[in-house]
N, CA, C and O atoms as CSV, one atom per row, in Angstrom:
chain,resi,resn,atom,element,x,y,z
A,1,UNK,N,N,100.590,76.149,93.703
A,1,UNK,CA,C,101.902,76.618,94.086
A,1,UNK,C,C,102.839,76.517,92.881
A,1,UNK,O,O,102.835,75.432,92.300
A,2,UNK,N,N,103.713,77.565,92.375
A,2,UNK,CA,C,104.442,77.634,91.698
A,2,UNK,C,C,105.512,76.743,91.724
A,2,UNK,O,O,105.851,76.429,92.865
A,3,UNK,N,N,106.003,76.355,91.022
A,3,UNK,CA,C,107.528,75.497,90.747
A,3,UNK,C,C,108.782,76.034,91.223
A,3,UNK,O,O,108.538,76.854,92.108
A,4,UNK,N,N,109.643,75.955,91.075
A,4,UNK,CA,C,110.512,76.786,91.092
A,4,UNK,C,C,111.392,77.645,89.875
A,4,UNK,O,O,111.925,78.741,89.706
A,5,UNK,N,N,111.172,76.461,89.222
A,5,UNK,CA,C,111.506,76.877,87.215
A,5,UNK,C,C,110.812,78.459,86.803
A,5,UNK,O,O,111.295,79.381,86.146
A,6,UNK,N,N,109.196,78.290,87.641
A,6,UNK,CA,C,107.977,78.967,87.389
A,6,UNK,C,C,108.353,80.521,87.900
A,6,UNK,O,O,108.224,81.598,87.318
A,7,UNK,N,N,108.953,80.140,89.435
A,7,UNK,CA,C,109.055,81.353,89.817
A,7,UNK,C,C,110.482,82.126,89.160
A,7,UNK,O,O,110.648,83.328,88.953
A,8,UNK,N,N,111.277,81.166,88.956
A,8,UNK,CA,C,112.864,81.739,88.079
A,8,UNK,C,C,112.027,82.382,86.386
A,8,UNK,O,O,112.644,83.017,85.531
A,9,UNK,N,N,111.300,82.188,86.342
A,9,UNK,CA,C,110.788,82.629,84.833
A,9,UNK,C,C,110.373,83.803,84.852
A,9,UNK,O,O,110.660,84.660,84.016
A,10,UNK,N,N,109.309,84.016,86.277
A,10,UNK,CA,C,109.096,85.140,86.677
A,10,UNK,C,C,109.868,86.093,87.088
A,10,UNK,O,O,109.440,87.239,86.956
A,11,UNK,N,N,110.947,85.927,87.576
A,11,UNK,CA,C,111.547,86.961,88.218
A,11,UNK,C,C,112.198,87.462,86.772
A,11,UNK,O,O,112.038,88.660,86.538
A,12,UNK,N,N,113.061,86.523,85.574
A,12,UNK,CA,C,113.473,86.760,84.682
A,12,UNK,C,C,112.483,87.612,83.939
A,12,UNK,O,O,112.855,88.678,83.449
A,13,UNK,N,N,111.409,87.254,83.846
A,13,UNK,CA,C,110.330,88.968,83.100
A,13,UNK,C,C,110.094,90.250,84.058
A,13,UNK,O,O,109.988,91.412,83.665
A,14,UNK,N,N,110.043,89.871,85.186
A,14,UNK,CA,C,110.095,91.045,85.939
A,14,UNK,C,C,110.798,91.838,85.906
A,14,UNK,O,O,110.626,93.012,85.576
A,15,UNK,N,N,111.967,91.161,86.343
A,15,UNK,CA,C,113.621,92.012,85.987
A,15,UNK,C,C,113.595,92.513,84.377
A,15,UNK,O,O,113.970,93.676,84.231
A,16,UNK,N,N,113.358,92.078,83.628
A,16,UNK,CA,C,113.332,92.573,82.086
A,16,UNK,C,C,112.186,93.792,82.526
A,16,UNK,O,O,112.609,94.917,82.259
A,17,UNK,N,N,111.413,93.779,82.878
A,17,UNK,CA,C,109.872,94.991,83.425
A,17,UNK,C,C,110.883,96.095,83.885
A,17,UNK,O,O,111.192,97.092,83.232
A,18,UNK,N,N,111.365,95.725,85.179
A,18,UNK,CA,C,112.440,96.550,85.709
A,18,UNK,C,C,113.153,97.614,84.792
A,18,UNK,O,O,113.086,98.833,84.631
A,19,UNK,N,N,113.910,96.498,84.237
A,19,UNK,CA,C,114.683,97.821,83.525
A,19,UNK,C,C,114.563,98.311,82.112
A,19,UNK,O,O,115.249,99.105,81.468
A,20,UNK,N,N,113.399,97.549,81.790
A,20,UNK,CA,C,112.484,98.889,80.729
A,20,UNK,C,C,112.082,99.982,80.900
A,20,UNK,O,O,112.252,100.967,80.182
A,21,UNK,N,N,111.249,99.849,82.325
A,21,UNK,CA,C,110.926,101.069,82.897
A,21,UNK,C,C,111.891,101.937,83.472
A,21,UNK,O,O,111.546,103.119,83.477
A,22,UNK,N,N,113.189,101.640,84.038
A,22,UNK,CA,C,113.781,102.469,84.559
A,22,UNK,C,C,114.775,103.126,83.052
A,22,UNK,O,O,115.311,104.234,83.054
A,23,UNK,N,N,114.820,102.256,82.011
A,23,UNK,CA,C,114.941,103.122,81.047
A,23,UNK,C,C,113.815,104.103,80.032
A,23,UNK,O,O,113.967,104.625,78.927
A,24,UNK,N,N,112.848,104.067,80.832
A,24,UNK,CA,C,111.777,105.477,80.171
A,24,UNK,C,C,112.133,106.204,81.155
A,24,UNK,O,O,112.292,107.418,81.032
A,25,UNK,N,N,112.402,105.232,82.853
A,25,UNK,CA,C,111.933,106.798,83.808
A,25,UNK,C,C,113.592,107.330,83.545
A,25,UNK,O,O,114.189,107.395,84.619
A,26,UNK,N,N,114.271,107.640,82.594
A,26,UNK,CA,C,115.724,108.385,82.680
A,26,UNK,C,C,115.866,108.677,81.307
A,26,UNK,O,O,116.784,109.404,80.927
A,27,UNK,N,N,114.691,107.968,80.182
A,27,UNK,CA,C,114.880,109.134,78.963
A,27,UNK,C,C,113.577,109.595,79.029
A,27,UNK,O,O,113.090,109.396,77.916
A,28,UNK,N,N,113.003,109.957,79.545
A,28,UNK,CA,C,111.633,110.586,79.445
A,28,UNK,C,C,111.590,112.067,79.820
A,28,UNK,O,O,112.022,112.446,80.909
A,29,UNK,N,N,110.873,113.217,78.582
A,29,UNK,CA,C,111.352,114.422,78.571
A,29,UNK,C,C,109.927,114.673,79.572
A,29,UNK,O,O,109.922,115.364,80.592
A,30,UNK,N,N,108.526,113.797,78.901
A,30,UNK,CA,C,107.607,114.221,79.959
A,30,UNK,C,C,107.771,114.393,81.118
A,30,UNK,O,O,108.447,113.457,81.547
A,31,UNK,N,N,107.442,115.316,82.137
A,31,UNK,CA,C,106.921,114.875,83.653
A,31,UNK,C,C,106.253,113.671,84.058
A,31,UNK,O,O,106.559,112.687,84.732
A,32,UNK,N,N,105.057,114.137,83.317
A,32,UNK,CA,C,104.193,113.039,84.132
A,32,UNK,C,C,104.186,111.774,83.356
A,32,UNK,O,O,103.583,110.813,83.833
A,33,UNK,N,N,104.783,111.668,82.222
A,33,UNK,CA,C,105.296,110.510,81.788
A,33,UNK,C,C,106.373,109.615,82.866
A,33,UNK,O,O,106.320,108.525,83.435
A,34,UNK,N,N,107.011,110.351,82.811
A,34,UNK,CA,C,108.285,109.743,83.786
A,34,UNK,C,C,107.531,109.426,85.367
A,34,UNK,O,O,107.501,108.325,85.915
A,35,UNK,N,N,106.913,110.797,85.940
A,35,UNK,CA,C,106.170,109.921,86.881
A,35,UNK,C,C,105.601,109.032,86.928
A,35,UNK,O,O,105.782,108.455,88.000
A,36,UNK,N,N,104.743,108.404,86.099
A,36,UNK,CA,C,103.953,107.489,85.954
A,36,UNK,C,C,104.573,106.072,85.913
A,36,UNK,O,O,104.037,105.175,86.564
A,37,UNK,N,N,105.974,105.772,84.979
A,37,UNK,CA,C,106.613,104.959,84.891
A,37,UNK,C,C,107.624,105.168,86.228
A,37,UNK,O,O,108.049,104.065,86.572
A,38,UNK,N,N,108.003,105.981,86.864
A,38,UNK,CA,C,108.525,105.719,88.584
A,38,UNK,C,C,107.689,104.925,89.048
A,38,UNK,O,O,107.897,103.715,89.139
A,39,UNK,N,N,106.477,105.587,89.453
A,39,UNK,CA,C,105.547,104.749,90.216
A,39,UNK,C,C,105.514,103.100,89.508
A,39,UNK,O,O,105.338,102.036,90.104
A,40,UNK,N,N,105.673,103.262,88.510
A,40,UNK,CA,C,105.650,101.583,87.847
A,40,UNK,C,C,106.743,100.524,88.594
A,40,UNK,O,O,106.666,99.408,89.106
A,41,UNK,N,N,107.940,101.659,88.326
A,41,UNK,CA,C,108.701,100.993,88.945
A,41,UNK,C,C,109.147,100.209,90.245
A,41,UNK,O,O,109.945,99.294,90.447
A,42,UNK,N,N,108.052,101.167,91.269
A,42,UNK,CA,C,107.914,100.836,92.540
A,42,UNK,C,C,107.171,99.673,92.356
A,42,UNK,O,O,107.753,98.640,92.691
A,43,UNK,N,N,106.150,99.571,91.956
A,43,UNK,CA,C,105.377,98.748,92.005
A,43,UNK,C,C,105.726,97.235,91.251
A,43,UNK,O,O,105.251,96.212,91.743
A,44,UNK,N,N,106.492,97.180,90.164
A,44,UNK,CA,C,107.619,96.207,89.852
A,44,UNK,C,C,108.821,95.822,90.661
A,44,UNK,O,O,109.219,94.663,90.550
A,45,UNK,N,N,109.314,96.470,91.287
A,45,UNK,CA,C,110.276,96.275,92.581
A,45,UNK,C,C,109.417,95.242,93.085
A,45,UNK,O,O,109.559,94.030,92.923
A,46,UNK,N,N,108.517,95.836,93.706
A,46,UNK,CA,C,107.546,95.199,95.441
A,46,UNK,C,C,107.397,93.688,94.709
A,46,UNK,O,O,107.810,92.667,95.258
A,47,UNK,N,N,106.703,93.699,93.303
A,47,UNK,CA,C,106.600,92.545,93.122
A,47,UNK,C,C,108.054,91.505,92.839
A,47,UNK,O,O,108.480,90.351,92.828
A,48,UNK,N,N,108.263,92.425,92.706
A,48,UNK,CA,C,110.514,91.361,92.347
A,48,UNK,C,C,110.891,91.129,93.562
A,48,UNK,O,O,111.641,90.168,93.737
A,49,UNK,N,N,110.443,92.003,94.802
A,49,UNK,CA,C,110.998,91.566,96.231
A,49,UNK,C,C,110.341,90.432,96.605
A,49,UNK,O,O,111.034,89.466,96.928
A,50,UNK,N,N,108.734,90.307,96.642
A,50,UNK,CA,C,108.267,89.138,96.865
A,50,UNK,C,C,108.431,87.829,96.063
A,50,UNK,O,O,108.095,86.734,96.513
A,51,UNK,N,N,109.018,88.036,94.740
A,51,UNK,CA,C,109.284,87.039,94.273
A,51,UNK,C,C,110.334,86.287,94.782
A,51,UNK,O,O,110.295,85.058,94.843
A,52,UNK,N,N,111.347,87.018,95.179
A,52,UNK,CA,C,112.713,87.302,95.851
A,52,UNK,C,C,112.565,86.781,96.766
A,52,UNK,O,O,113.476,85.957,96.851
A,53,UNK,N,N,111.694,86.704,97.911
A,53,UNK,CA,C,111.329,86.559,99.213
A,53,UNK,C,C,110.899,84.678,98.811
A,53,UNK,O,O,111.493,83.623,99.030
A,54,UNK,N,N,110.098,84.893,98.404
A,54,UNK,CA,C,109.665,82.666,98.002
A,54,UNK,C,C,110.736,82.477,97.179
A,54,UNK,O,O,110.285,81.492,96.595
A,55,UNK,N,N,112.071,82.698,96.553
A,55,UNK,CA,C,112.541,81.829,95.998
A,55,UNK,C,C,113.736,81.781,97.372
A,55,UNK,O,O,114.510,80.824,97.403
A,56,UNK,N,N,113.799,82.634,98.239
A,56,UNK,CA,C,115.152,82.701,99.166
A,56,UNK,C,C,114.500,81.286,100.050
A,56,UNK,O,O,115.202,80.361,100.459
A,57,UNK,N,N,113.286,81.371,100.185
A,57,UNK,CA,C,112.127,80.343,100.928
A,57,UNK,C,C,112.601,78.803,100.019
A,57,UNK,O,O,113.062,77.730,100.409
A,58,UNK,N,N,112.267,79.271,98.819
A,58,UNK,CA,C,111.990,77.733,98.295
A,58,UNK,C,C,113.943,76.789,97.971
A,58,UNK,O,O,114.253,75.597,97.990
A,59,UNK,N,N,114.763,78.025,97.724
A,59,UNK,CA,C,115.869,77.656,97.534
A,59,UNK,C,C,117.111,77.216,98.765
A,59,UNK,O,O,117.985,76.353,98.851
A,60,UNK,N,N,116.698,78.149,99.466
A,60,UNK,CA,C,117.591,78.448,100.469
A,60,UNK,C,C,119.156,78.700,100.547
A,60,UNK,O,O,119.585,79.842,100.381
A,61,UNK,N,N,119.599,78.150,100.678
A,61,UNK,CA,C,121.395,78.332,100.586
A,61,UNK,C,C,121.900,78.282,99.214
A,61,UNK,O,O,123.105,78.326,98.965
A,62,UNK,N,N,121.000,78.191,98.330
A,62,UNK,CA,C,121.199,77.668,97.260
A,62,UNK,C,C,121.373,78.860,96.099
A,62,UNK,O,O,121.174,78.732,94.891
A,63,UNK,N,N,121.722,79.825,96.680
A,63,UNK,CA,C,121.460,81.331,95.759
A,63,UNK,C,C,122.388,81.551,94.851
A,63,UNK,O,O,122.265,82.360,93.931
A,64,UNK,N,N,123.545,80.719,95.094
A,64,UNK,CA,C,124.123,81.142,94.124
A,64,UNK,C,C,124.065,80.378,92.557
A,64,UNK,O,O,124.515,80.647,91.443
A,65,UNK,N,N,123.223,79.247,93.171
A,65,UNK,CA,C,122.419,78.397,91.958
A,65,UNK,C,C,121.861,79.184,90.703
A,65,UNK,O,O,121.880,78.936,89.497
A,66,UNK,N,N,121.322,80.307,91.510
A,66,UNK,CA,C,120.251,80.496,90.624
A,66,UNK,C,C,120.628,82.256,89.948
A,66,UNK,O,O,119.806,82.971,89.374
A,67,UNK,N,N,122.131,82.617,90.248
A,67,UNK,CA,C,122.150,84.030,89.977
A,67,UNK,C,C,122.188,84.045,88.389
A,67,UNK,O,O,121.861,85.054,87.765
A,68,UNK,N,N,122.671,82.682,87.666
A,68,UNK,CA,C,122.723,83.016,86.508
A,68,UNK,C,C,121.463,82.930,85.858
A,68,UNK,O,O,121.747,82.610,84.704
A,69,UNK,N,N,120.538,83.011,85.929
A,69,UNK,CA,C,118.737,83.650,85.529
A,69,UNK,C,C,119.234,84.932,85.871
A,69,UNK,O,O,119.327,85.385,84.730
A,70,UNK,N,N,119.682,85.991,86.729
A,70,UNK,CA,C,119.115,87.445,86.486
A,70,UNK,C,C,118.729,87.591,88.080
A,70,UNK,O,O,118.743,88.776,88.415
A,71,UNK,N,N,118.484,86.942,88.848
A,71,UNK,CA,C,118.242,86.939,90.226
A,71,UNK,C,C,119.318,87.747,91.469
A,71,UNK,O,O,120.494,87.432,91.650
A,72,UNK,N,N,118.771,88.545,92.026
A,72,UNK,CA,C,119.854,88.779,92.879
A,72,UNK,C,C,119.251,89.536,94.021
A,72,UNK,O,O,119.957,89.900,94.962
C-alpha cells in the first residue's frame, strides 16, 4: 500500500502527464497525432481520478492540505 507522500508524488507526475499531453493534443497539426495523444489523455485522466479517489479515501477532510502539490 502506498503512503500518502507516495500517492501525492504520483498525482504530481500525472498531472505534469496531463498537461503535456493536452499541450500536443492543441498544437498538433497531425490528425492522428493529436488523436492518439486525446486518447492518452483519457487514459491519464482515469488514472488521476483514481488516484484522486484513494487520496479523498486516505485524507479525508483534509483536502485542502494537500492542494498545494497540484491536486484538485
Amino acid at each position: 500500500m502506498d503512503t500518502v507522500a507516495e500517492l501525492i508524488e504520483k498525482m504530481v507526475i500525472v498531472n505534469i502527464r496531463l498537461w503535456n499531453l493536452m499541450d500536443v493534443v492543441a498544437g498538433e497539426e497531425d490528425d492522428k497525432k493529436c488523436a492518439q495523444a486525446a486518447r492518452d489523455v483519457v487514459k491519464v485522466n482515469k488514472h488521476r481520478a483514481a488516484l484522486k479517489q484513494e487520496l479523498d479515501k486516505r485524507f479525508g477532510d483534509h483536502s485542502a492540505d494537500i492542494k498545494m502539490y497540484g491536486v484538485k
